[in-house]
N, C-alpha and C positions, 0 to 999 in steps of 0.2 A: 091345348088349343089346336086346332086343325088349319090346316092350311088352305087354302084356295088354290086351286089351279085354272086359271083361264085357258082358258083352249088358243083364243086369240092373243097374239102378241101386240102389247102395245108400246108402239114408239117413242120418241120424246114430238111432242108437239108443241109449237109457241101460241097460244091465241090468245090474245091481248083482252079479248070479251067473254069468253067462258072458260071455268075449269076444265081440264078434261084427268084422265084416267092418270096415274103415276105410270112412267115406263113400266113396263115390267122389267128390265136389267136394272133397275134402281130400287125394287123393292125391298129386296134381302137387305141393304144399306138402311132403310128408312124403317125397314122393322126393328134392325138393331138399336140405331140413332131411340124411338120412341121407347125400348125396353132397360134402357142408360135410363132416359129420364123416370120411369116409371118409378128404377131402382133409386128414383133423386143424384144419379150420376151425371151432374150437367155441364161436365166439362171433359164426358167421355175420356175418364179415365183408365179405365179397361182395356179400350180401345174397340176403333171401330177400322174396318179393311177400309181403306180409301179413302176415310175420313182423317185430317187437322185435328187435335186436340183440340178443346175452347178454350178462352181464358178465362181466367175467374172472373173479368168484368163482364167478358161477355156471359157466361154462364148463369149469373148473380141476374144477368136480364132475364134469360130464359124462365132460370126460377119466378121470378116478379111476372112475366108474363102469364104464367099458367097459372101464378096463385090468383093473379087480376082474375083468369076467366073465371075462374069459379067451380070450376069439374074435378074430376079426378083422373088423371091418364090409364088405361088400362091396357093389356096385351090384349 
């Protein structure tokens, strides 16, 4: 898979009425975080830099949560 580079750095921004853009310093986190659960690792066992472990309770949601939506996670 190829990576993106944006040219522009994006910050963290709080706006209570729109989404906007993932920082770019939080990326490489949230890549890893989504390629855990791709691999059904939903208590980031592996481990992730700067990430808590999950607990099984909470983990057990995650799963329930994305079997709810109906999709399938991909890289």
């Amino acid at each position: 898979m190829a990576k993106r580079k944006s040219k522009t750095e994006e910050l963290p921004l709080k706006d209570e009425e729109e989404q906007q853009p993932i920082p770019t310093a939080w990326r490489s986190t949230f890549r890893d975080i989504v390629n855990a659960f791709v691999q059904h690792d939903y208590r980031l066992t592996n481990g992730v830099e700067g990430v808590l472990p999950i607990s099984a309770k909470t983990a057990k949601q995650i799963k329930e949560y994305i079997d709810d939506y109906g999709e399938t996670l991909a890289r």
